[in-house]
C-alpha atoms as one frame of an Amber mdcrd trajectory, in Angstrom:
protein
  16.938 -12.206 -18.495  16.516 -12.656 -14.619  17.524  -9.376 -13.664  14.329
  -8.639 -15.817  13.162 -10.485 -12.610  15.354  -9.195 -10.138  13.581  -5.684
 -11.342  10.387  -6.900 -10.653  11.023  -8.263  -7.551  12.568  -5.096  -5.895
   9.406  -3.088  -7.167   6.952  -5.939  -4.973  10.054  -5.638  -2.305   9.183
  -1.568  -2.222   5.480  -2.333  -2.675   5.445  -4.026   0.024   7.492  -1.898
   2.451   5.194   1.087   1.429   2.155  -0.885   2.237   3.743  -2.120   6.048
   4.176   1.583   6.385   0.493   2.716   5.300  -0.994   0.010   7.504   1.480
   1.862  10.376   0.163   5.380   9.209  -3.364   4.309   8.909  -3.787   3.014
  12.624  -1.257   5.811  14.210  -3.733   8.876  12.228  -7.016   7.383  13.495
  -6.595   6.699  17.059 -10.506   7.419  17.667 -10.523   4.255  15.066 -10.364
   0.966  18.061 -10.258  -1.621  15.481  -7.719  -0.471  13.519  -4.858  -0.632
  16.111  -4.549  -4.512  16.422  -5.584  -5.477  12.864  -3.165  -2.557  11.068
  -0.518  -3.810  13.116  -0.717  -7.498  12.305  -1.445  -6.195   7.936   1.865
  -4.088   8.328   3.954  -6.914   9.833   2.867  -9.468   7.439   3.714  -7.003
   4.377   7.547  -6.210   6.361   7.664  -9.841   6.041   7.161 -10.413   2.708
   9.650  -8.087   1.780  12.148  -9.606   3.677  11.681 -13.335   2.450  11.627
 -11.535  -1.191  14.839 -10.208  -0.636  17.197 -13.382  -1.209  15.475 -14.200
  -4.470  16.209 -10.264  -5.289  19.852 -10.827  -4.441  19.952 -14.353  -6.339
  18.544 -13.247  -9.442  20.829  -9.962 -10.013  23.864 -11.897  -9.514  26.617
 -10.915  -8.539  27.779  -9.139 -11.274  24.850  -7.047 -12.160  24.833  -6.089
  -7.732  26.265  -2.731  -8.827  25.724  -1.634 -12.063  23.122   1.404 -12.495
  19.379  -0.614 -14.094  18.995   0.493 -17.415  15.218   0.085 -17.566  14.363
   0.531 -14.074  10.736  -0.675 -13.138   9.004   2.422 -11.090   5.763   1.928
  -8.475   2.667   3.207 -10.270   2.142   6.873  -9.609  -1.469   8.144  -9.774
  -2.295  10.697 -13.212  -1.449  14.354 -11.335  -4.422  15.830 -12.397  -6.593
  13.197 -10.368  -4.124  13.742  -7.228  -4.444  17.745  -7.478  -8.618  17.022
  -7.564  -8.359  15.364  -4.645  -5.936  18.090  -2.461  -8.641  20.753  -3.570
 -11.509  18.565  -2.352  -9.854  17.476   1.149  -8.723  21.172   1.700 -12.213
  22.309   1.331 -13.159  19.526   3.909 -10.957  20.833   6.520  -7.226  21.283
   7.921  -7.312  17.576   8.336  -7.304  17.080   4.746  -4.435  19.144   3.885
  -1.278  17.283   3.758  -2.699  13.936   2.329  -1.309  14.584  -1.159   1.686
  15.542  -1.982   3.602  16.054  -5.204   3.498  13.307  -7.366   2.547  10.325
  -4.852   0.048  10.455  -2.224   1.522  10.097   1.490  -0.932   8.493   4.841
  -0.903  11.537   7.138  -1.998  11.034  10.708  -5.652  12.661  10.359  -5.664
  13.549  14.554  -2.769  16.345  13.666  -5.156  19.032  13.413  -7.113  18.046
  16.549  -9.948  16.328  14.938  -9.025  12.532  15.910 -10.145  12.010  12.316
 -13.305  10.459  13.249 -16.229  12.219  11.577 -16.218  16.314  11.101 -14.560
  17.992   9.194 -13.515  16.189   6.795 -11.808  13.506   9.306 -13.872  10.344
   7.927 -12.920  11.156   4.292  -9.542  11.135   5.172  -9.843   8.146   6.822
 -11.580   6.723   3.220  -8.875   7.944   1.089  -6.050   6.534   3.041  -8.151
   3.031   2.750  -8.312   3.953  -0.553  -4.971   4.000  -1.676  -3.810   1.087
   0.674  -6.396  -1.232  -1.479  -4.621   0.432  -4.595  -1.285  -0.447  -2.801
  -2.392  -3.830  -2.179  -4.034  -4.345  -5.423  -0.258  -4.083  -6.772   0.781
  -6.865  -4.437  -1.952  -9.096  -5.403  -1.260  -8.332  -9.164   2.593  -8.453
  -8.909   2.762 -12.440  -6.911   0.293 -13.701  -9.279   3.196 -12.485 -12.042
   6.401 -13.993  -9.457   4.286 -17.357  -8.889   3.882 -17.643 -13.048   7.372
 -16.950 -13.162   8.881 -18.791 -10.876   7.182 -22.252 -12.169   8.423 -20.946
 -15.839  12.382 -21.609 -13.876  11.026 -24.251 -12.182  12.187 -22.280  -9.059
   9.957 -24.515  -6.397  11.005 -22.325  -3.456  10.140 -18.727  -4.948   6.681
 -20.389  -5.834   6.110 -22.000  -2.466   6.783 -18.066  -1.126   4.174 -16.504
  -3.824   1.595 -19.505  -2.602   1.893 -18.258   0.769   2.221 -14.597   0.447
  -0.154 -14.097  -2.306  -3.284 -15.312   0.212  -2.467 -13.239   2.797  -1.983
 -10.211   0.604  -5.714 -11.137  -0.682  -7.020 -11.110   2.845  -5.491  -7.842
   3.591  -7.717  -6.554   0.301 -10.995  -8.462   1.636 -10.327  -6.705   4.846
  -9.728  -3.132   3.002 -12.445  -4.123   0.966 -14.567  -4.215   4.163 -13.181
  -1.025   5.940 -14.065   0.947   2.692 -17.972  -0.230   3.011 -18.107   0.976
   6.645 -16.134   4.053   6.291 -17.935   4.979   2.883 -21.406   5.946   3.972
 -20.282   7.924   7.281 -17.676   9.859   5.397 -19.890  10.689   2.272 -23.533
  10.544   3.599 -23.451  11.335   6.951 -20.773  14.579   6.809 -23.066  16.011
   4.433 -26.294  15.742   6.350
């Protein structure tokens, strides 16, 4: 039953490595952005580091046994309904070259807005781009929140005090990083779809 577990905890393990790396993509693709450079950089090293102290509890619940055998049920990170992702290309494409690129496939990717020479601050397109990318990291994060409420519940089930000492101090940073998205959205909201279209 705990590689049930194990499962689950290398899905918050990825989470969490995807979300250091949107915090990294975020700050690096709005450089006309100040305050995102020194707050990004602290969200994406605190999510790096929950992943790693995650990692043992990974290795301990597989067991050694189960370390090489193929998953059967594999848990997969939520991927966003196609249709909604393909809406979203269209509209960012019509917004500008900065848009293009922020979708792709099946799972939405942070692309550095500035690539097309825009800064992505404002015009263009630049501030919805900015919007979307704090969009999905709040999706991203939402999944963090969500998934150490489920390890902390767990881990008191096995009586496992040291996984649920990590969840009760990973779990409040991951809801500060949401009140701070949270935030970011209201800001960035009313520039990118008010002001753009004035």
């Amino acid at each position: 039953m705990t590689v049930h577990l194990a499962d689950y905890l290398e899905l918050l393990v990825r989470t969490e490595h995807e979300l250091s790396g949107g915090f990294h993509a975020l700050w690096r693709g709005h450089p006309r952005e100040p305050d995102l450079c020194g707050v990004c950089e602290r969200l994406a090293a605190q999510c790096r580091a929950h992943a790693e102290r995650l990692e043992p509890y990974q290795r301990r619940y597989r067991g050694p046994q189960q370390g090489e055998r193929q998953m059967e049920h594999r848990m997969e990170p939520w991927v966003p309904d196609p249709v909604i992702l393909d809406a979203t290309r269209t509209e960012l494409q019509r917004a500008g070259p900065e848009g293009v690129g922020l979708v792709t496939s099946a799972r939405p990717r942070l692309t550095p807005a500035g690539a097309a020479g825009n800064g992505g601050n404002g015009g263009s397109g630049g501030g919805l781009v900015l919007l979307r990318e704090l969009h999905r990291l709040y999706l991203l994060a939402t999944e963090c929140d969500l998934s150490w409420s489920v390890v902390a519940l767990v881990a008191r089930g096995l009586k496992d005090d040291d996984l649920l000492d990590l969840a009760g101090r990973c779990a409040p940073e991951t809801a500060v990083q949401l009140l701070w998205l949270r935030t970011r959205m209201r800001r960035a909201a009313p520039q990118a779809l008010v002001v753009a279209s004035w």
